[in-house]
C-alpha positions in Angstrom: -66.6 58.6 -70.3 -66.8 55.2 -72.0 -63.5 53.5 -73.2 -60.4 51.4 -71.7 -59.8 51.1 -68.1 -59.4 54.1 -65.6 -62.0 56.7 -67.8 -59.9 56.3 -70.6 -60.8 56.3 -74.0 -59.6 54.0 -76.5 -56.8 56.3 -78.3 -58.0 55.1 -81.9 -61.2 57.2 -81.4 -58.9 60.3 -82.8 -59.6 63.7 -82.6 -58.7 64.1 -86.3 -56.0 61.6 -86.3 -52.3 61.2 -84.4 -50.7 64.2 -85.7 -46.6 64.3 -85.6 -46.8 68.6 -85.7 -47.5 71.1 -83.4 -49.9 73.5 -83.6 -48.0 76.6 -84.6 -46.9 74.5 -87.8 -50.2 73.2 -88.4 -51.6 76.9 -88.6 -48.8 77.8 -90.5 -49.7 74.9 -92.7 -53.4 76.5 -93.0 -52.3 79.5 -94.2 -49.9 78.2 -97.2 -52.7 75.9 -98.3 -55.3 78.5 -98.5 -52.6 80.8 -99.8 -51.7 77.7 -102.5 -55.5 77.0 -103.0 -56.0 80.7 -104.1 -53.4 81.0 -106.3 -54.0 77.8 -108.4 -57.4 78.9 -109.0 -56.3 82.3 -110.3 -54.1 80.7 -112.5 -56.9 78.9 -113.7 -59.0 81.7 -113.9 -56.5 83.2 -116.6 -56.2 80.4 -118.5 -59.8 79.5 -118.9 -61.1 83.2 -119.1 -63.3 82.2 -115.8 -65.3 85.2 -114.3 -63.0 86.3 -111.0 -66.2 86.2 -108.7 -66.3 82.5 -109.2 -63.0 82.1 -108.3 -63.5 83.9 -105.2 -66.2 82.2 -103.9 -64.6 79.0 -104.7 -61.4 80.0 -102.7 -63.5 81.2 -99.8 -65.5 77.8 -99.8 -62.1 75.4 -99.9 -60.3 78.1 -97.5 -63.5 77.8 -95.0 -63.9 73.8 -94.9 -59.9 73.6 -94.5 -60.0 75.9 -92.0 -63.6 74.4 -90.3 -61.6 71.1 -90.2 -58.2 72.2 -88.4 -60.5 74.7 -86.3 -62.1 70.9 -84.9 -59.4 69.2 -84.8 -58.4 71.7 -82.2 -61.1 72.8 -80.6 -63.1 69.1 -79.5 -60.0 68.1 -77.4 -60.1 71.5 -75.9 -64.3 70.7 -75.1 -63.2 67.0 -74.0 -60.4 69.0 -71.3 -63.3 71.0 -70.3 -65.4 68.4 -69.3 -63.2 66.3 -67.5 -61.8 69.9 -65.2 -65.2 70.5 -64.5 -65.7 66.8 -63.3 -62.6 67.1 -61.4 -63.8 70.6 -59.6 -66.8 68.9 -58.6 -64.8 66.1 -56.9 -65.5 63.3 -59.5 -61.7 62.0 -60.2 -62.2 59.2 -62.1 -62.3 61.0 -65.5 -59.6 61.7 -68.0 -58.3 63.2 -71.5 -57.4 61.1 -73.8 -53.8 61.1 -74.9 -53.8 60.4 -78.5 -51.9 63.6 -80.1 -48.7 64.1 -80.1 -48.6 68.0 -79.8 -49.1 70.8 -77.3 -52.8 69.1 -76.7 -51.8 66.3 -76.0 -48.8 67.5 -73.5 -51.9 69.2 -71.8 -53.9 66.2 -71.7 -51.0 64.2 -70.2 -50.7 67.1 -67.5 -54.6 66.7 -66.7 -54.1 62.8 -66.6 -51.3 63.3 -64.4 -53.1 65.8 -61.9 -56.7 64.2 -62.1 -54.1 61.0 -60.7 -52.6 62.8 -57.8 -55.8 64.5 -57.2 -57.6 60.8 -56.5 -54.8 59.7 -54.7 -54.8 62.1 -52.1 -58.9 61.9 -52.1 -57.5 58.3 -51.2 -55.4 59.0 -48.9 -57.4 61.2 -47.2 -60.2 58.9 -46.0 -57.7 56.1 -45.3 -56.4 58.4 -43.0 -60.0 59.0 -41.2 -60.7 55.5 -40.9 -57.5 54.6 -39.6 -57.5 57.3 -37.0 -61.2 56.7 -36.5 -60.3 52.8 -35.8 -57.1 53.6 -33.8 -59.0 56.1 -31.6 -61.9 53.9 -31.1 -60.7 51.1 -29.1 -58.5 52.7 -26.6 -61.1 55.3 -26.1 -63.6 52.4 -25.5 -61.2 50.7 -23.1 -60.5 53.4 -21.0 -63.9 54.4 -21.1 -64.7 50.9 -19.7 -62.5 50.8 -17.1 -62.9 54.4 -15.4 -66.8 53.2 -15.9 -66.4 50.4 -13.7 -64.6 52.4 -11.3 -67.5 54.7 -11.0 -70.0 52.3 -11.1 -68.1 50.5 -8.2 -67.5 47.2 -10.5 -64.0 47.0 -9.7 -61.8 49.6 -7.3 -58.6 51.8 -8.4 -56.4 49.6 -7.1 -52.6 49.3 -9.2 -53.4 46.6 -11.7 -57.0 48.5 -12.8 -55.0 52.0 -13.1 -52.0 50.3 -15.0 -54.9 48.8 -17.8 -56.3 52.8 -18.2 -52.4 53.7 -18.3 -52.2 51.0 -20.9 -55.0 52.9 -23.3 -53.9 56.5 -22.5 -50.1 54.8 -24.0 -51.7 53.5 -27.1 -53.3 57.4 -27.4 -50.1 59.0 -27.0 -48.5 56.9 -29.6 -50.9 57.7 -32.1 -50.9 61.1 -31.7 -47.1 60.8 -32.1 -47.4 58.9 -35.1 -49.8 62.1 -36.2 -47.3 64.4 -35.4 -44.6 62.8 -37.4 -47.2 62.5 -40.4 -47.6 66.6 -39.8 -43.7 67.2 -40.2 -43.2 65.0 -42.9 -46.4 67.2 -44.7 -45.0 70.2 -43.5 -41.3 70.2 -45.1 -37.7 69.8 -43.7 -37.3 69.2 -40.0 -33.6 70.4 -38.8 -31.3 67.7 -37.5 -29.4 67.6 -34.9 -26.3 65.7 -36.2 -23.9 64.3 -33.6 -21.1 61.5 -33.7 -22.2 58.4 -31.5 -21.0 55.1 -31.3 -23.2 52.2 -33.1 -23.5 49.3 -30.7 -24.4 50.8 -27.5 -26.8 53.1 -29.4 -28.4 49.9 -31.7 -28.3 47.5 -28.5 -30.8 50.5 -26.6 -33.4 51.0 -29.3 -33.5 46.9 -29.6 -33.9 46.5 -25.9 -36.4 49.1 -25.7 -38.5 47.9 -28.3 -38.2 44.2 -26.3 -39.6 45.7 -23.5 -42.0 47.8 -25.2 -43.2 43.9 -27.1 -43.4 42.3 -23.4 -45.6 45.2 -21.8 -47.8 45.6 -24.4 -48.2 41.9 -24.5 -51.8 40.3 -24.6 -53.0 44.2 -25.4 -54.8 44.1 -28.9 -52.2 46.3 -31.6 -53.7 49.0 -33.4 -51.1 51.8 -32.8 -48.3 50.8 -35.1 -46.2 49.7 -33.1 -46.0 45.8 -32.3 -46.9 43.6 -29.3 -45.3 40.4 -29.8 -42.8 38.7 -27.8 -42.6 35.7 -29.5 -39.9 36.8 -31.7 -35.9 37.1 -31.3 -34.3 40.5 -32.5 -30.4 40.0 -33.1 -27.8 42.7 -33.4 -24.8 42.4 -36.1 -22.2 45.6 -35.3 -18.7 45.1 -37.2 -16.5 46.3 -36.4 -18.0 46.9 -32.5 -16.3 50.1 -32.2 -17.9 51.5 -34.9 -19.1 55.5 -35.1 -21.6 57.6 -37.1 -22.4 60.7 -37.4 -26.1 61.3 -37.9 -29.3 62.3 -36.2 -29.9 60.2 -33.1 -33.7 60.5 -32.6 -34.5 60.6 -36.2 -32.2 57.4 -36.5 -34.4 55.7 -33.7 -37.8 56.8 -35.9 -36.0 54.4 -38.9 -34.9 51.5 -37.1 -37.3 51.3 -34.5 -40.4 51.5 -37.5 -38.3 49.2 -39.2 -38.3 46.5 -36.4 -42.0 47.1 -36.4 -42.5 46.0 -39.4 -40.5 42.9 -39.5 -42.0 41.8 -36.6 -45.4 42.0 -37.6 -44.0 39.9 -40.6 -42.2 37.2 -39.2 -43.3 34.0 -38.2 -43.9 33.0 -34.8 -40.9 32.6 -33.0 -39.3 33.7 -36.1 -35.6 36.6 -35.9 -35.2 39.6 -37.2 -31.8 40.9 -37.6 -30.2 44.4 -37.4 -27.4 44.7 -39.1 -24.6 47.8 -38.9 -21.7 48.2 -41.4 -18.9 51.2 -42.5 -20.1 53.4 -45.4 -17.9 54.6 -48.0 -17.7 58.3 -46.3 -16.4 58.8 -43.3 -18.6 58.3 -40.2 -21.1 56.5 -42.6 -23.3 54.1 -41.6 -25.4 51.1 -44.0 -28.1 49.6 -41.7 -29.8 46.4 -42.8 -33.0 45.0 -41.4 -33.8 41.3 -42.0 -36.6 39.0 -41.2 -38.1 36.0 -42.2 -41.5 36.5 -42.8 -42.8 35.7 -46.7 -41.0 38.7 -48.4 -42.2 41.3 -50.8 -43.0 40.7 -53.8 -40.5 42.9 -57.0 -43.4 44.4 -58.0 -44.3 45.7 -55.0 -40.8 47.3 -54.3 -41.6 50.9 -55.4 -44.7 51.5 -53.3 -43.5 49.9 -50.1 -42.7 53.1 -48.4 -45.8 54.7 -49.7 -48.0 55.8 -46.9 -51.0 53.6 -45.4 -49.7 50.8 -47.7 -49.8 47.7 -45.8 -48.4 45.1 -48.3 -50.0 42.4 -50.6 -48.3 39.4 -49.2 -50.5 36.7 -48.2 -51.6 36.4 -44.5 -49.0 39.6 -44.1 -48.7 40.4 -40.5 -47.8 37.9 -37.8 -49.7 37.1 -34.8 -51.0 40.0 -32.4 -50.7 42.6 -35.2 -53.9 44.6 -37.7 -51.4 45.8 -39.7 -50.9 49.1 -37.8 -51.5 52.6 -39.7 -49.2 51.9 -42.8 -47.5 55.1 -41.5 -44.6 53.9 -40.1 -42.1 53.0 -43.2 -43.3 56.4 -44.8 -41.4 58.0 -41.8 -39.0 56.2 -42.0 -38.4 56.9 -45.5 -38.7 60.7 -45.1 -36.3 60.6 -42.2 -33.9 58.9 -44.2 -34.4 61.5 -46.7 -33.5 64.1 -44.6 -29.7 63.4 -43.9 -29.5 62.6 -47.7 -29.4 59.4 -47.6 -31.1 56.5 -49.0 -34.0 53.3 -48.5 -35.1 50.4 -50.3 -35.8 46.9 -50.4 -33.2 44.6 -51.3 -32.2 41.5 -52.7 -32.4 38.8 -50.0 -33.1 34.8 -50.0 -35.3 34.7 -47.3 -37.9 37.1 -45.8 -37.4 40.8 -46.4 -34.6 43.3 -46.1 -34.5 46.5 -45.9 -31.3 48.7 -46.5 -30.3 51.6 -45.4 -27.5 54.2 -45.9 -26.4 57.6 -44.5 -24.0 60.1 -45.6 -21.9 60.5 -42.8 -19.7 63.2 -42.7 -19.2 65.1 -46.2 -16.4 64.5 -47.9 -13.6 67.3 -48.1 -12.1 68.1 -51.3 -8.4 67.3 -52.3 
C-alpha cells in the first residue's frame, strides 16, 4: 500500500467521495432515483408521443450506470478490506484500510485499523519477550556453567566462596522465572487477594531493608534480572502519622513498592535518594503511596505508556550505574497489582526526578 505513514493511504484518494449517509439510506436513495428517473421519462414519453421501448431502454441504461456507480462505491472498499485481512492472516501487519467514509464502511475500516494495531503490537511484544528472556537466561546460564566447569576441570575447588558465585546465578534464575510467573497471572486474569489490616511502618521499613540487602549482595554482580544491584543509593521512608494502618494485600503490596524502588534506583544518580512516602486515603484503612527519585524524570508525553510492558523509557542515559534496564516488566506488575484492589497508578506532577503515586481503596465504604 502506498500513501501516508503507517500503510495508510492519503484519505483524499476517495472511494467515491466522503459520504455523510449510511448505506441503508444510500440504497434507499438508489431506488427513488431510478423510481424518479423512470417516471420523468414516461411523462415525457406522453407528452412527446415517444415510442415506450425507447423510454425503457433509456430508463434501464440511467438505472444501470446509477446503480453501477453506488454498486463501486461500495464494493472497492469491501476489495481494499479484503486485501489488507488476507495480509494480516499471513502475518504481514503493517497494512491498513483507509478511513475516509463516514458510514458503516468506514466504522469497519476503523475496526480493521484498530485490530491490524493490536495484532502488531502483540507480534511486538512477543519477540521482545524472546529476546529478553533469551538475554536474561544467557548469562546466568553461562556463569554457572563456568563455574561448575572449573570445578570439574579442577581449576578451582568447591570451596564456600566458589559455591556462593553458582548460588549467585541459580538466584538471578529464580528471579526470572518469578518475574515470568507474575507476567503469566497478569495474562491469565484476576488473582484472589488476600486482604488483611497491617500497620504501615514496620511493613514499608521491611520491604526497604530487604531490598538494601538484596542491592549489597548482588553488588559487583552484572543486573539483568529486574531487579537492581546498586548500593550507592539512599532509600528514605516518610510514614505520617507512624501509627498508621491499611487494609490491603500484603504480598501483592510488596510486588508494587518493591518494583517501584527498582525502578527509581536504576534511575537515580549516583549516590542519589529515593523516597517512599505513606499517607491516609480518603476511605478508611486507605493508603496513597508515593515513590520519588531524582534521576532525569519522564517526559508528559511519555506518561501514558510508562506502565506498558517491556517499555524501558526514552530519557536520556536512563538507567543509573550497574543497571541494562531490566525486563521492562516490572512497572506492568505493578500496575496490574494495583488494579486488582481497585485502585489506582500514575506518574505525577513533581519538580525533580520522577514520582510515582499510588492509591488503594481500603476498606469500602458503608452506606448511611
Amino acid at each position: 500500500m502506498s500513501g501516508g505513514p503507517a500503510g495508510r493511504r492519503d484519505p483524499r484518494e476517495a472511494w467515491g467521495g466522503v459520504s455523510p449517509f449510511s448505506i441503508k439510506t444510500k440504497l434507499g436513495a438508489l431506488v427513488v432515483i431510478a423510481v424518479l428517473i423512470t417516471t420523468g421519462l414516461m411523462m415525457i414519453a406522453m407528452r412527446t408521443a415517444t415510442e415506450l421501448r425507447f423510454i425503457t431502454v433509456f430508463s434501464m441504461i440511467a438505472t444501470l450506470l446509477i446503480t453501477q456507480f453506488v454498486a463501486h462505491s461500495l464494493t472497492a472498499p469491501l476489495d481494499d478490506m479484503n486485501a489488507v485481512a488476507r495480509s494480516i492472516s499471513h502475518g504481514d501487519y503493517t497494512r491498513r484500510v483507509r478511513e475516509n467514509r463516514r458510514d458503516e464502511l468506514g466504522d469497519l475500516a476503523q475496526t480493521i485499523n484498530r485490530m491490524a494495531d493490536d495484532l502488531e503490537a502483540q507480534e511486538r511484544q512477543r519477540k521482545e519477550l524472546v529476546a529478553n528472556v533469551s538475554h536474561e537466561l544467557r548469562t546466568p546460564i553461562a556463569g554457572l556453567r563456568a563455574v561448575l566447569e572449573n570445578i570439574v576441570d579442577g581449576v578451582t575447588q568447591a570451596d564456600p566462596e566458589t559455591m556462593r558465585t553458582a548460588l549467585k546465578q541459580t538466584e538471578r534464575l529464580g528471579r526470572l522465572v518469578e518475574t515470568l510467573l507474575d507476567l503469566s497471572r497478569l495474562d491469565n486474569g484476576v488473582v484472589p487477594l488476600k486482604k488483611r489490616r497491617f500497620e504501615v511502618w514496620p511493613y514499608l521499613s521491611g520491604v526497604l531493608k530487604e531490598a538494601n540487602m538484596v542491592a549489597t549482595a548482588r553488588a559487583g554482580i552484572a543486573s539483568g534480572s529486574g531487579s537492581h544491584t546498586r548500593n550507592d543509593v539512599h532509600l528514605h521512608l516518610d510514614v505520617t502519622p507512624p501509627e498508621l494502618t491499611a487494609h490491603a494485600d500484603p504480598e501483592r503490596i510488596h510486588q508494587v513498592v518493591a518494583n517501584l524502588i527498582d525502578n527509581a534506583v536504576k534511575h537515580s544518580p549516583p549516590h542519589g535518594r529515593v523516597t517512599v512516602k505513606a499517607r491516609r486515603g480518603a476511605l478508611p484503612e486507605s493508603l496513597e503511596l508515593e515513590v520519588l527519585d531524582e534521576g532525569p524524570g519522564i517526559p508528559r508525553s511519555e506518561w501514558h505508556r510508562v506502565f506498558e510492558r517491556f517499555n524501558r523509557g526514552q530519557v536520556p542515559r536512563p538507567h543509573g550505574p550497574g543497571s541494562d534496564g531490566g525486563t521492562g516488566l516490572g512497572l506492568a506488575i505493578a500496575r496490574w497489582a494495583v488494579d486488582l484492589h481497585g485502585g489506582r497508578i500514575g506518574v505525577a506532577e513533581s519538580e525533580r526526578g520522577c514520582r510515582i503515586l499510588v492509591t488503594l481503596p481500603g476498606l469500602p465504604s458503608l452506606p448511611s
